[in-house]
N, CA, C and O atoms as a GROMACS GRO file, in nm:
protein
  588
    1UNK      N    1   0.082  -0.119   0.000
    1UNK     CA    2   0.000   0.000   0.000
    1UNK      C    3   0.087   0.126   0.000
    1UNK      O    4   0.055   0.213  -0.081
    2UNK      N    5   0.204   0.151   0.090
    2UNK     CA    6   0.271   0.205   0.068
    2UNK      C    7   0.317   0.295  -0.093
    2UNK      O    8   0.301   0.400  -0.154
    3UNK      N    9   0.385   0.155  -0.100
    3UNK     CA   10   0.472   0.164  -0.275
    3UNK      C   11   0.364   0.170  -0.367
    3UNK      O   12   0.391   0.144  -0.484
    4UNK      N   13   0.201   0.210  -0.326
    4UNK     CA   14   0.092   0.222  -0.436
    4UNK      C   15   0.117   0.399  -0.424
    4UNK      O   16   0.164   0.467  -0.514
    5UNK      N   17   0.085   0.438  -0.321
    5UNK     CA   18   0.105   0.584  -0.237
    5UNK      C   19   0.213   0.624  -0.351
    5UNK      O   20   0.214   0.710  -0.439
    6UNK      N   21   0.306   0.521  -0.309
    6UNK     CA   22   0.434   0.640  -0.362
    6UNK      C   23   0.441   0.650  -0.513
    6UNK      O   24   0.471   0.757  -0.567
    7UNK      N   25   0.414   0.541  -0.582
    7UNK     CA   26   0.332   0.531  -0.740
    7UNK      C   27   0.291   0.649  -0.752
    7UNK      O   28   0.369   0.725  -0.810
    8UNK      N   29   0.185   0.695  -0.713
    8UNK     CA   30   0.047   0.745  -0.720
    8UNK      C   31   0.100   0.895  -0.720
    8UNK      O   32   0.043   0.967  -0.801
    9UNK      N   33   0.198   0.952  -0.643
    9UNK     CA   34   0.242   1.030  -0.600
    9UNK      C   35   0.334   1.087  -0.724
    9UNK      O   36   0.331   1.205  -0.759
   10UNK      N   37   0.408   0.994  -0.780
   10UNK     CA   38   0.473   0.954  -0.900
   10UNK      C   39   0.375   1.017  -1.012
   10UNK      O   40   0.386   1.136  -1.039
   11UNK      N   41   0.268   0.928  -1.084
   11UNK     CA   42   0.200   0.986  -1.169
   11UNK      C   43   0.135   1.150  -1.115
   11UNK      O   44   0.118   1.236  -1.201
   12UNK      N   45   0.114   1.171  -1.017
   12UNK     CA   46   0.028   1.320  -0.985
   12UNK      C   47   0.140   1.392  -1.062
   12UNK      O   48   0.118   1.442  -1.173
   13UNK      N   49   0.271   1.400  -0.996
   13UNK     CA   50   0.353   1.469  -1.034
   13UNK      C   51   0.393   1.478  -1.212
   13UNK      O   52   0.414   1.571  -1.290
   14UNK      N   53   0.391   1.388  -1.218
   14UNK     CA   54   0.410   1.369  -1.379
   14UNK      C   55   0.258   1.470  -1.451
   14UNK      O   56   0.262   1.536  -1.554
   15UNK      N   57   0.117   1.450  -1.347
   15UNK     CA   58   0.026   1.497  -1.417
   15UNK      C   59   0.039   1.661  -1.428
   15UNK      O   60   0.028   1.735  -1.525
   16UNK      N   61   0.064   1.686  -1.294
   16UNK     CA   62   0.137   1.850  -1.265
   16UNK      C   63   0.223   1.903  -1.364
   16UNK      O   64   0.212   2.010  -1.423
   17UNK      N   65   0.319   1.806  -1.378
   17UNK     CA   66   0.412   1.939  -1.487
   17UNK      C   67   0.372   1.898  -1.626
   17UNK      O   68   0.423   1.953  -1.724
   18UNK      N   69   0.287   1.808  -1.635
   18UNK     CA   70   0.204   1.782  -1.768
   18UNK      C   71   0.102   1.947  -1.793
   18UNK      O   72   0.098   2.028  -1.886
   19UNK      N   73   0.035   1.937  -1.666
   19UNK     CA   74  -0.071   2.087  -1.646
   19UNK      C   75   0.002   2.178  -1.674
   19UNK      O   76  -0.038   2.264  -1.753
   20UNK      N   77   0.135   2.186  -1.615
   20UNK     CA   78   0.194   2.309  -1.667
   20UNK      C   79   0.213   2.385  -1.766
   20UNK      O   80   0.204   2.508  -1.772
   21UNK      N   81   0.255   2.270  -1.883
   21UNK     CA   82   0.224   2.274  -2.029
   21UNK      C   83   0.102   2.315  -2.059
   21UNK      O   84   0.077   2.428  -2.101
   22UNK      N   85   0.002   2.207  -2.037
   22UNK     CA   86  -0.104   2.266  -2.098
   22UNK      C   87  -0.203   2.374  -2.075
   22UNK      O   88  -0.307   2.397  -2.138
   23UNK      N   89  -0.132   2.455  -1.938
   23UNK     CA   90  -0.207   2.589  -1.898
   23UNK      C   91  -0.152   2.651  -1.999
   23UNK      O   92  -0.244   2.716  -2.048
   24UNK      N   93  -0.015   2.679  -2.086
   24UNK     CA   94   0.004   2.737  -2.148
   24UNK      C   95  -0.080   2.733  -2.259
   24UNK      O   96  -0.162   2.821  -2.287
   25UNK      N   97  -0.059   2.635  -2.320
   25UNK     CA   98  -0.155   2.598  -2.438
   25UNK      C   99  -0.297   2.628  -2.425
   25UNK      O  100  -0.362   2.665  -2.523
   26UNK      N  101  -0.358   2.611  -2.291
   26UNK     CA  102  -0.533   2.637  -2.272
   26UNK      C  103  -0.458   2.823  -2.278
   26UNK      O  104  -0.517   2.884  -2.368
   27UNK      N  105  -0.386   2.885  -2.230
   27UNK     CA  106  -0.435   3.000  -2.242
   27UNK      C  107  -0.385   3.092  -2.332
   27UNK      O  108  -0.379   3.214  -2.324
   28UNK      N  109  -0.343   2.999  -2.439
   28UNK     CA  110  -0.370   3.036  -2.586
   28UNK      C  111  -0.462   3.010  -2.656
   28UNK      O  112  -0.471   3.048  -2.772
   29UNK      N  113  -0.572   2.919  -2.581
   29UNK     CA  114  -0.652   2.952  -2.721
   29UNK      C  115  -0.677   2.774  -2.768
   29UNK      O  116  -0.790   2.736  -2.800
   30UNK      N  117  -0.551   2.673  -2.766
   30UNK     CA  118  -0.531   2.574  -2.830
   30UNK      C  119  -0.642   2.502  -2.844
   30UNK      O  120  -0.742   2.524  -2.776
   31UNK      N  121  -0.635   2.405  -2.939
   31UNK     CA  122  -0.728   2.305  -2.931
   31UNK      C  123  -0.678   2.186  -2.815
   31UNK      O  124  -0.778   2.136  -2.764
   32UNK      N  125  -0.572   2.139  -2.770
   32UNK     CA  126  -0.548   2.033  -2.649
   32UNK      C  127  -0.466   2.138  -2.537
   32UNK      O  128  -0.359   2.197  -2.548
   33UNK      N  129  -0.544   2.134  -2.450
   33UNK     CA  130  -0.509   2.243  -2.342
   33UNK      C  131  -0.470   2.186  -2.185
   33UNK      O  132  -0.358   2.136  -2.180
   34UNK      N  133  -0.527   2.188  -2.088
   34UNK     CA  134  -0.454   2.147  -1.947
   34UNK      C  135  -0.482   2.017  -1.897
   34UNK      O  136  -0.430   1.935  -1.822
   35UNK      N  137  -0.598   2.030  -1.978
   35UNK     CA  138  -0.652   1.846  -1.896
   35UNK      C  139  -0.560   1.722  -1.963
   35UNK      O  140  -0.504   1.630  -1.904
   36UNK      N  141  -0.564   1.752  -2.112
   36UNK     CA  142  -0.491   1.725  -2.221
   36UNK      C  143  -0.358   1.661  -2.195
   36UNK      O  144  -0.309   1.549  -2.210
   37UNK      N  145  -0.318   1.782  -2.148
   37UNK     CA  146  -0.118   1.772  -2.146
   37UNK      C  147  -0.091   1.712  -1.995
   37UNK      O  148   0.009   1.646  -1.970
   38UNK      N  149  -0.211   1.747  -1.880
   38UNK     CA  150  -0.208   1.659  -1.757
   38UNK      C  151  -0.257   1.531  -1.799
   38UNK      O  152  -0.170   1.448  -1.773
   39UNK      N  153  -0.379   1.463  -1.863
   39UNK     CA  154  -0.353   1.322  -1.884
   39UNK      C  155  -0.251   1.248  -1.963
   39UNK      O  156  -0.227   1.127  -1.963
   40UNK      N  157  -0.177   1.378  -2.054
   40UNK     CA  158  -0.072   1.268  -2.131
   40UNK      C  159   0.027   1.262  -2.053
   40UNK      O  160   0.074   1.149  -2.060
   41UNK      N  161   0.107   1.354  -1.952
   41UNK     CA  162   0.237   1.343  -1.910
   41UNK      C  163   0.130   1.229  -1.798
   41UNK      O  164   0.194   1.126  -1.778
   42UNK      N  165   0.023   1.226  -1.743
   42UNK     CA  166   0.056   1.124  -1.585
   42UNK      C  167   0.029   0.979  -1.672
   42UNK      O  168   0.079   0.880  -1.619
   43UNK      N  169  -0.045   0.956  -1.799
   43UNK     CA  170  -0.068   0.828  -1.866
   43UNK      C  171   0.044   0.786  -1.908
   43UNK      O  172   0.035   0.664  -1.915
   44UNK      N  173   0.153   0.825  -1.943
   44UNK     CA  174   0.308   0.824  -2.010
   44UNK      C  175   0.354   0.749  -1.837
   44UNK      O  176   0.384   0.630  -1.829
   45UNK      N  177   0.353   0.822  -1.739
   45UNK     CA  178   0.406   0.784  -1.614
   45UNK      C  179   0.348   0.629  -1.552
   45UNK      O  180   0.410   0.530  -1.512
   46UNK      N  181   0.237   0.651  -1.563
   46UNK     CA  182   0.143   0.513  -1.530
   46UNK      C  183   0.157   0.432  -1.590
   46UNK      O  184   0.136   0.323  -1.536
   47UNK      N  185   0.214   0.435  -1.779
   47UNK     CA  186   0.247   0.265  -1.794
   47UNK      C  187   0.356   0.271  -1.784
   47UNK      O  188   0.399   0.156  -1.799
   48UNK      N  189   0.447   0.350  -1.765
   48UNK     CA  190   0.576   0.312  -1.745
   48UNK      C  191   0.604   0.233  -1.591
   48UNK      O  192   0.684   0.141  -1.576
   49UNK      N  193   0.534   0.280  -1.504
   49UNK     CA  194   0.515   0.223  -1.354
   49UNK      C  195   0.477   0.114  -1.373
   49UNK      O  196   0.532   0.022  -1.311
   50UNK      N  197   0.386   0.091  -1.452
   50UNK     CA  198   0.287  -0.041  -1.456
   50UNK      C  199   0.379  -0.154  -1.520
   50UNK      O  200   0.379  -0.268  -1.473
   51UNK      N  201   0.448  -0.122  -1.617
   51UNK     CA  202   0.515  -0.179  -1.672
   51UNK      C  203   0.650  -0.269  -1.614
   51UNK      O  204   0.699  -0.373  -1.658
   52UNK      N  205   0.682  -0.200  -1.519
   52UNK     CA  206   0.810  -0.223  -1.449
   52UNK      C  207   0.734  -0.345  -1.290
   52UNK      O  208   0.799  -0.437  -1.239
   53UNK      N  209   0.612  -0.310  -1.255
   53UNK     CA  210   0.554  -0.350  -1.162
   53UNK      C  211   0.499  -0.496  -1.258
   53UNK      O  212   0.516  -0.596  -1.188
   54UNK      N  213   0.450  -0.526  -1.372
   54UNK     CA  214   0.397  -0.618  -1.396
   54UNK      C  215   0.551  -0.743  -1.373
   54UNK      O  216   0.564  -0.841  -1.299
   55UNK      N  217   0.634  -0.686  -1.461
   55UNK     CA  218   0.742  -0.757  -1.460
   55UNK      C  219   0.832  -0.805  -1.340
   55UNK      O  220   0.926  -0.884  -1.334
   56UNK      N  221   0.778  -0.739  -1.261
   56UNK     CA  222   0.853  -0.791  -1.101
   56UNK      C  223   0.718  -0.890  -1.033
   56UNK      O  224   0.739  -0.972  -0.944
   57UNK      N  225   0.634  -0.874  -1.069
   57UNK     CA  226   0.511  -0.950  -1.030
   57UNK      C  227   0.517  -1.116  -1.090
   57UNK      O  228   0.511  -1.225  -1.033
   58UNK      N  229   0.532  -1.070  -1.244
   58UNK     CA  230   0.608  -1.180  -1.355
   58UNK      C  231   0.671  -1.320  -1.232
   58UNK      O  232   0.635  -1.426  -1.181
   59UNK      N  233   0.806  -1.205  -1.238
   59UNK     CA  234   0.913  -1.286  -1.208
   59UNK      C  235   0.878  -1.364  -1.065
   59UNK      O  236   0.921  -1.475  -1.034
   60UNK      N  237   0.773  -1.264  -0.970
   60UNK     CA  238   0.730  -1.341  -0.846
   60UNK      C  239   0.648  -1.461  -0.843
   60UNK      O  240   0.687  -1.549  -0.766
   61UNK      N  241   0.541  -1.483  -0.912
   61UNK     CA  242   0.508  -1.591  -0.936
   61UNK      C  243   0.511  -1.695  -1.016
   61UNK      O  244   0.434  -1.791  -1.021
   62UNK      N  245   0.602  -1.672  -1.079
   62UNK     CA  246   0.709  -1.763  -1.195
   62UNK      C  247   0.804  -1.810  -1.096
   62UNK      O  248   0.793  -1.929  -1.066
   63UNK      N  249   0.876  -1.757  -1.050
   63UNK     CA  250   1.023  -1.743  -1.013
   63UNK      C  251   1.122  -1.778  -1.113
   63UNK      O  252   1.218  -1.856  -1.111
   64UNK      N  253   1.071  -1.700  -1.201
   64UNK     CA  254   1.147  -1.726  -1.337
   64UNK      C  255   1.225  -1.603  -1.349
   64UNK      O  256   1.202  -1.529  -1.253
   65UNK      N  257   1.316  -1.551  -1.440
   65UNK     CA  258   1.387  -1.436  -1.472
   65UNK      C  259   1.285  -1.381  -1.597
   65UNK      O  260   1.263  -1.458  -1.691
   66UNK      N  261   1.236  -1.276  -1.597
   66UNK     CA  262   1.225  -1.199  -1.730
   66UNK      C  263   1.289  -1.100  -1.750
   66UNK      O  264   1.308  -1.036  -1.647
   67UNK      N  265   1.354  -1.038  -1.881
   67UNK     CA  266   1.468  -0.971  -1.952
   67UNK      C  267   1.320  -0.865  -1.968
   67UNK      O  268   1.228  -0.909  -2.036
   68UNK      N  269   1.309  -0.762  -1.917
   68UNK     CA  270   1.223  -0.668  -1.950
   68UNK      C  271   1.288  -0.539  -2.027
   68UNK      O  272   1.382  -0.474  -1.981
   69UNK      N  273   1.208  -0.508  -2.184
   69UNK     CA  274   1.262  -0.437  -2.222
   69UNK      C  275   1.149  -0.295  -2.175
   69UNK      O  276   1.035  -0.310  -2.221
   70UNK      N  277   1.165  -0.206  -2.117
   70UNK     CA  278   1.124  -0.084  -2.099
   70UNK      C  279   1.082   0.005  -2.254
   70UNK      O  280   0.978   0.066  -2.280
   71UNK      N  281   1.206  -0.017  -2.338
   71UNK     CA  282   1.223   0.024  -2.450
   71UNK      C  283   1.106   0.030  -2.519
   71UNK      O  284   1.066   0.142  -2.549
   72UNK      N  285   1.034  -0.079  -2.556
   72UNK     CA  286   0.911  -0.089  -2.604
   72UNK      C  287   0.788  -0.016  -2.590
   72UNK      O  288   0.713   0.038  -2.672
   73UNK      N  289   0.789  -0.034  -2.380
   73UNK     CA  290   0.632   0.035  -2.372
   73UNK      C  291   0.699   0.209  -2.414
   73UNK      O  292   0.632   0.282  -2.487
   74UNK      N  293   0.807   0.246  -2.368
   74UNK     CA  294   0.827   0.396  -2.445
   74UNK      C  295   0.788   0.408  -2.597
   74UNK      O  296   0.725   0.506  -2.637
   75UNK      N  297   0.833   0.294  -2.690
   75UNK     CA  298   0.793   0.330  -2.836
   75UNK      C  299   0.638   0.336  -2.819
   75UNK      O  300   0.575   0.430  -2.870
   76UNK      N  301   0.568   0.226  -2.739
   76UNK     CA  302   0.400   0.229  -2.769
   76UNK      C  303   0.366   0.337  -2.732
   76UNK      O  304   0.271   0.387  -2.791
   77UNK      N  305   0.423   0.404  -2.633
   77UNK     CA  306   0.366   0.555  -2.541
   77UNK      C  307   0.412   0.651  -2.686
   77UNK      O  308   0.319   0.708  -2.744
   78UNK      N  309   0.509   0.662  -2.724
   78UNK     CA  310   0.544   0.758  -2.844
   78UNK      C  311   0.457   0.732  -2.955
   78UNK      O  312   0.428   0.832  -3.020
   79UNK      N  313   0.408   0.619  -2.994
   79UNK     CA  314   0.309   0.565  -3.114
   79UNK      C  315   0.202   0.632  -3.114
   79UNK      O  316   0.163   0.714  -3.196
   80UNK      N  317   0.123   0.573  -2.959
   80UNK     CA  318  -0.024   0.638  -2.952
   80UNK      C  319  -0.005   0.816  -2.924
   80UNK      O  320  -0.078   0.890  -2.990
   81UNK      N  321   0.073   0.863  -2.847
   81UNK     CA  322   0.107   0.994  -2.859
   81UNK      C  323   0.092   1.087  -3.014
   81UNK      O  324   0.030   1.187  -3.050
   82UNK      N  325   0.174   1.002  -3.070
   82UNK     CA  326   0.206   1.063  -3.216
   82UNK      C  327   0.080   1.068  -3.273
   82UNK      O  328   0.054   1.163  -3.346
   83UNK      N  329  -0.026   0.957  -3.246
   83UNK     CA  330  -0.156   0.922  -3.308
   83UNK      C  331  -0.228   1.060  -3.257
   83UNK      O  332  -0.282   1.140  -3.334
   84UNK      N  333  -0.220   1.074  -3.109
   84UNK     CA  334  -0.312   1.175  -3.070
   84UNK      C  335  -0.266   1.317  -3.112
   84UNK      O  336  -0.346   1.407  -3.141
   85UNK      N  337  -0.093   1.334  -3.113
   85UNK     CA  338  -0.090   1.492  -3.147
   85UNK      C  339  -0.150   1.499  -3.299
   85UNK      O  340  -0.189   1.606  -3.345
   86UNK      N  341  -0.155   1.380  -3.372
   86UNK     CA  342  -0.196   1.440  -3.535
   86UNK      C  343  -0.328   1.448  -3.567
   86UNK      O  344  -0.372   1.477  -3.678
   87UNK      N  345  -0.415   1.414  -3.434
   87UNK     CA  346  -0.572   1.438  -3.446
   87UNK      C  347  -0.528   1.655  -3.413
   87UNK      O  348  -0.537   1.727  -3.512
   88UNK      N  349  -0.502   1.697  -3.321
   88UNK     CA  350  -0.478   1.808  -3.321
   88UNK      C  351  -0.407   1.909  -3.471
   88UNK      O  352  -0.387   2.028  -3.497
   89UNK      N  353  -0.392   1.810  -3.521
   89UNK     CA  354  -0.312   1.914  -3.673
   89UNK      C  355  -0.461   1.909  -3.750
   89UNK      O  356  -0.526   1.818  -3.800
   90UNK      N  357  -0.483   2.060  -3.732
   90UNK     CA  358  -0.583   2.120  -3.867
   90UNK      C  359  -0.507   2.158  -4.023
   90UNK      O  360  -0.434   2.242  -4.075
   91UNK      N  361  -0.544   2.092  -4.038
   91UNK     CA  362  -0.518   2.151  -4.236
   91UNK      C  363  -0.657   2.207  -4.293
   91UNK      O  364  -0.765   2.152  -4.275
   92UNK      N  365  -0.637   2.320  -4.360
   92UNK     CA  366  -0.746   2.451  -4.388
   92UNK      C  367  -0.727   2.448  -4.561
   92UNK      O  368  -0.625   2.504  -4.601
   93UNK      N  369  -0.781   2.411  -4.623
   93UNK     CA  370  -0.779   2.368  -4.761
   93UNK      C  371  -0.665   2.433  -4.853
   93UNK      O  372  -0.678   2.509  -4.948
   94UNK      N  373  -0.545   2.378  -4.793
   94UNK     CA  374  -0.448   2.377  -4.833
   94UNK      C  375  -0.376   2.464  -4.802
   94UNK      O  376  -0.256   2.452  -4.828
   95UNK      N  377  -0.428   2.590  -4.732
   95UNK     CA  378  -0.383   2.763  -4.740
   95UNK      C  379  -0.282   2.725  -4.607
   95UNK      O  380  -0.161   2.749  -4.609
   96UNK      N  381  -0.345   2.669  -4.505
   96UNK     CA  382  -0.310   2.673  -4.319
   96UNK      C  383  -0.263   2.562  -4.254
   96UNK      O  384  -0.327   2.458  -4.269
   97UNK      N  385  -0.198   2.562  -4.208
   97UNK     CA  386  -0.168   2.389  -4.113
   97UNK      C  387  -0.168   2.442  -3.957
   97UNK      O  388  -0.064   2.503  -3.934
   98UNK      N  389  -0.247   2.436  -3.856
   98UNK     CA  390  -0.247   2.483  -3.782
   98UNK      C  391  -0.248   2.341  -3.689
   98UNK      O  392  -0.287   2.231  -3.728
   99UNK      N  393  -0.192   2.378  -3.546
   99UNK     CA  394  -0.191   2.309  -3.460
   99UNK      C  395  -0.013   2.188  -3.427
   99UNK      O  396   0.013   2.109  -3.337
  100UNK      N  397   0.034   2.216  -3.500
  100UNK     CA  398   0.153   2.150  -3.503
  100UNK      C  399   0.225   2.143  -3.317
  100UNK      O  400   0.270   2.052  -3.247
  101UNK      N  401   0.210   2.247  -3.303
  101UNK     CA  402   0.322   2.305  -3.150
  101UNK      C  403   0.219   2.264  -3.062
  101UNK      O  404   0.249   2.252  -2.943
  102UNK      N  405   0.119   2.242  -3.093
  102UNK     CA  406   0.030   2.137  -3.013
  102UNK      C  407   0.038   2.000  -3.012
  102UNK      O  408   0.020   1.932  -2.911
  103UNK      N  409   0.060   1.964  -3.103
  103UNK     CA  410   0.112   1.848  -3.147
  103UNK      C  411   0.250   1.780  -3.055
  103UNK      O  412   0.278   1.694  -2.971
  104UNK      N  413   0.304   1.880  -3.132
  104UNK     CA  414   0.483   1.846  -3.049
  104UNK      C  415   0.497   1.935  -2.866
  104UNK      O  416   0.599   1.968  -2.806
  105UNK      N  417   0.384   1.946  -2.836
  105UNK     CA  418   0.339   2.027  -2.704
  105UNK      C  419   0.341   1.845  -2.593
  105UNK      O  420   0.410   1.800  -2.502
  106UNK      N  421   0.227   1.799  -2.672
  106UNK     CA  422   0.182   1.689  -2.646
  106UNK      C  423   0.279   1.556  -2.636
  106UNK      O  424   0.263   1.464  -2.555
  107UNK      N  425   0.375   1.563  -2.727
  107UNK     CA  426   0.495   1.490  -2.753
  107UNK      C  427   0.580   1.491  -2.635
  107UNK      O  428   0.622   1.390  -2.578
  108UNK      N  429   0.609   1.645  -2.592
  108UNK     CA  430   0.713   1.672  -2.503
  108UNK      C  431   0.642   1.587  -2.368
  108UNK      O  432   0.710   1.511  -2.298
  109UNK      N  433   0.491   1.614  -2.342
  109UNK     CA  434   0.463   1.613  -2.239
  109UNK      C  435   0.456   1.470  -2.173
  109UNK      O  436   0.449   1.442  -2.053
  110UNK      N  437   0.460   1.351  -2.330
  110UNK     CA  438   0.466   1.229  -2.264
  110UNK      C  439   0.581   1.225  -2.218
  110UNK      O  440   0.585   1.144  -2.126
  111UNK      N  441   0.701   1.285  -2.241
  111UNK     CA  442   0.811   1.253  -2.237
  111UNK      C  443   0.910   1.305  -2.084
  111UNK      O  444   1.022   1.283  -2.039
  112UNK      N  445   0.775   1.395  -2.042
  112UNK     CA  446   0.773   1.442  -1.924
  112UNK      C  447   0.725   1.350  -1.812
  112UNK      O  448   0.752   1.362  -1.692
  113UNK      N  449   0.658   1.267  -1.864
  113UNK     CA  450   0.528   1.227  -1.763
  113UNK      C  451   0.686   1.051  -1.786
  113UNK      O  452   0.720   0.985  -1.688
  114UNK      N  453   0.723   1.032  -1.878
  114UNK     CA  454   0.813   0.890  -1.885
  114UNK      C  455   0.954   0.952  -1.806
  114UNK      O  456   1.043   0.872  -1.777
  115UNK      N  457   0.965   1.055  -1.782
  115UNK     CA  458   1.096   1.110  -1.730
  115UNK      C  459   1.047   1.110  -1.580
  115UNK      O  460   1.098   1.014  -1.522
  116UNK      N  461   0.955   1.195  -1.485
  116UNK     CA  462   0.939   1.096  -1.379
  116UNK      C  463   0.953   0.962  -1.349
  116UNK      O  464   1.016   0.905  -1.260
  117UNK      N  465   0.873   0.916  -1.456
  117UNK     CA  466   0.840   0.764  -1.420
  117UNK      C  467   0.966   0.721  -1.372
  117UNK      O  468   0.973   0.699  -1.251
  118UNK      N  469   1.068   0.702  -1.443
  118UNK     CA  470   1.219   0.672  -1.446
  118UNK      C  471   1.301   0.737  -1.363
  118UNK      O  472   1.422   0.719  -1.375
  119UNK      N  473   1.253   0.822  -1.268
  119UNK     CA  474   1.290   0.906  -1.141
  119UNK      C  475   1.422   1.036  -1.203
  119UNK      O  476   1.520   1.074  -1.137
  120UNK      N  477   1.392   1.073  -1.317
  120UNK     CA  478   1.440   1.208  -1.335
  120UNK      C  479   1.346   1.310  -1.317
  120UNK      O  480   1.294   1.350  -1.422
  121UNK      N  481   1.315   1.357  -1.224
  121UNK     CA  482   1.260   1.494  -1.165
  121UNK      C  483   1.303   1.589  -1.216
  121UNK      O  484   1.262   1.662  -1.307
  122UNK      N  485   1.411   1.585  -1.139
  122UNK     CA  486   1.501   1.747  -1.181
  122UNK      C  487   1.460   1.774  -1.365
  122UNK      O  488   1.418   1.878  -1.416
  123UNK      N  489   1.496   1.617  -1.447
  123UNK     CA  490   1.491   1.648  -1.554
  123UNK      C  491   1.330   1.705  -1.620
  123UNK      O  492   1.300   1.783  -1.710
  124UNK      N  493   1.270   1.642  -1.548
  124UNK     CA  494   1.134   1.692  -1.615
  124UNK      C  495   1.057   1.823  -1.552
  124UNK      O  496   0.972   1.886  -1.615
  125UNK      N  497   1.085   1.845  -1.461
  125UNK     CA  498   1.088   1.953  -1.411
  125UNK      C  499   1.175   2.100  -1.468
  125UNK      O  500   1.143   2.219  -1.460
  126UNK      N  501   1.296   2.034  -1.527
  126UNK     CA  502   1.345   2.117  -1.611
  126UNK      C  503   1.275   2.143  -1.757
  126UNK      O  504   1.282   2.245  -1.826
  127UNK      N  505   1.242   2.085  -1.770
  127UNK     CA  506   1.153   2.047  -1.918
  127UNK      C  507   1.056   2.124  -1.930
  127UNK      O  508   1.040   2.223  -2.001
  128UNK      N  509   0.992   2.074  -1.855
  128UNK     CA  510   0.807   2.134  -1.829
  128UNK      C  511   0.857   2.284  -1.821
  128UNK      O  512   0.795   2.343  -1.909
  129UNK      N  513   0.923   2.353  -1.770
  129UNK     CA  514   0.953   2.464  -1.737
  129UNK      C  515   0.993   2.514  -1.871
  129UNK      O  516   0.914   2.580  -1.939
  130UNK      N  517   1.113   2.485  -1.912
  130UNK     CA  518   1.190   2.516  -2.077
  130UNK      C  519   1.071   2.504  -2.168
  130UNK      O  520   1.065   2.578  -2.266
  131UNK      N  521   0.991   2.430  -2.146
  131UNK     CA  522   0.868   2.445  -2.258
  131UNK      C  523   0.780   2.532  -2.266
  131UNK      O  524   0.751   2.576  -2.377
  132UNK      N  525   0.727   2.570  -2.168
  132UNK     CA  526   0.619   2.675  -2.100
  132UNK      C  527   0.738   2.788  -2.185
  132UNK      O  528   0.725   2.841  -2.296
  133UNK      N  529   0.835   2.797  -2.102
  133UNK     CA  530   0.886   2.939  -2.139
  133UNK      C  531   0.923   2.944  -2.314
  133UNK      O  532   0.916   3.048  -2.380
  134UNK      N  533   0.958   2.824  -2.363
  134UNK     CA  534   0.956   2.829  -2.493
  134UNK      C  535   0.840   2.893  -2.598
  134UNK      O  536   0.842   2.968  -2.696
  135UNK      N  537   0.765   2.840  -2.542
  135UNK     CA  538   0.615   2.848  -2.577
  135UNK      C  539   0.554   2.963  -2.605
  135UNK      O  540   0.496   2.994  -2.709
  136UNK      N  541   0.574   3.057  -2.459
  136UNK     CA  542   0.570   3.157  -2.427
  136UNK      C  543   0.607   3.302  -2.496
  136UNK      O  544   0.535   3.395  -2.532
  137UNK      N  545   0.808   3.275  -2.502
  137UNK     CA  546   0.860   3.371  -2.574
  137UNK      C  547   0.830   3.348  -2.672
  137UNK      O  548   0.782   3.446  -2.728
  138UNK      N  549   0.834   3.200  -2.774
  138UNK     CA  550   0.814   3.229  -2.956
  138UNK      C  551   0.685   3.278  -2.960
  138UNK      O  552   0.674   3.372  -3.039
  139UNK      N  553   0.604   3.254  -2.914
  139UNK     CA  554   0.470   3.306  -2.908
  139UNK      C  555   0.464   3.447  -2.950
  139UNK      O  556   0.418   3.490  -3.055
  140UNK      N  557   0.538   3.538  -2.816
  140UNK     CA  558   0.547   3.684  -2.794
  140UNK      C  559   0.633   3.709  -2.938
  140UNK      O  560   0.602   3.809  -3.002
  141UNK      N  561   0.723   3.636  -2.982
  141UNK     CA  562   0.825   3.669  -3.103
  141UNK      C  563   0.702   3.634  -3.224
  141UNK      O  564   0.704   3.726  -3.306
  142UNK      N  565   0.614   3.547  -3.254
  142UNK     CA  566   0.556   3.555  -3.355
  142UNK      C  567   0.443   3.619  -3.355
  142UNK      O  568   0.366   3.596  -3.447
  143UNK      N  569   0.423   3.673  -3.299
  143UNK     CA  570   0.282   3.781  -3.328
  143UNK      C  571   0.386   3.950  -3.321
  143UNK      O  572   0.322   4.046  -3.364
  144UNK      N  573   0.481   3.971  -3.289
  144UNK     CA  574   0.565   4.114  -3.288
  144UNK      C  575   0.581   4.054  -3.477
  144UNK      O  576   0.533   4.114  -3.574
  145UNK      N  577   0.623   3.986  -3.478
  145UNK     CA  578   0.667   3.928  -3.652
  145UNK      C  579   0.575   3.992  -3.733
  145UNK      O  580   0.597   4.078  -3.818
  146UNK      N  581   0.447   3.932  -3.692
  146UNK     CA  582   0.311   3.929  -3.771
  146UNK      C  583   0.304   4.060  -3.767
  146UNK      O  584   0.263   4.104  -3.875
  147UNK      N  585   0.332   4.167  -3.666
  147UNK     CA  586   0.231   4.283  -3.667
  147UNK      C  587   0.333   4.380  -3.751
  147UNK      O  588   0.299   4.494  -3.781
   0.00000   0.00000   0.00000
């Protein structure tokens, strides 16, 4: 019960600096905004947990060895990711492609939510932050452009 707690504690956090992202994005306007970028970074975190927990479970009632590749559930988390940022890409009859940095918004954020999982904090915490502010300044730089 404990080590569920501390899981659990695990994905929130992953869902948090997921939100972080997507407050930016909700308060632009976006089409995938806070709930968005909080369920992809804590769902990215949760199978990565899950993943590592099935395989020690595996090996407990086997008492067998399994060679767990991690590698994988990251490609499936990047697959379905990729699936969901390209529902967010609008194409406008040929003139507009809008939604891309939503797209790759969404990208970063699994990658946020798999960087907890794997107990880099600092790193995703650095992330979530560098993105927001990324976000932020090109933002402020492309509408001074435009005007």
């Amino acid at each position: 019960m404990i080590a569920d707690l501390w899981l659990l504690g695990t994905v929130v956090l992953a869902g948090a600096l997921g939100a972080i992202v997507g407050a930016e994005r909700e308060l632009s306007g976006k089409p995938a905004g806070l709930r968005t970028h909080l369920f992809v970074s804590a769902g990215a975190a949760l199978l990565i947990l899950l993943s590592d927990s099935a395989v020690q479970k595996f090996v407990e009632q086997n008492q067998q060895h399994v060679s767990a590749d991690p590698i994988r559930v990251i490609q499936a988390i990047v697959v379905g990711i990729s699936f969901l940022g390209a529902g967010t890409i609008i194409h406008e009859r040929g003139q507009r492609v809008e939604g891309l940095t939503t797209a790759a918004s969404i990208f970063i954020t699994a990658g946020i939510g798999i960087a907890v999982a794997t107990d880099h904090v600092v790193l995703a915490t650095g992330t979530a932050l560098g993105a927001v502010l990324v976000l932020w300044l090109m933002g402020r730089l492309e509408r001074r452009i435009a005007e």
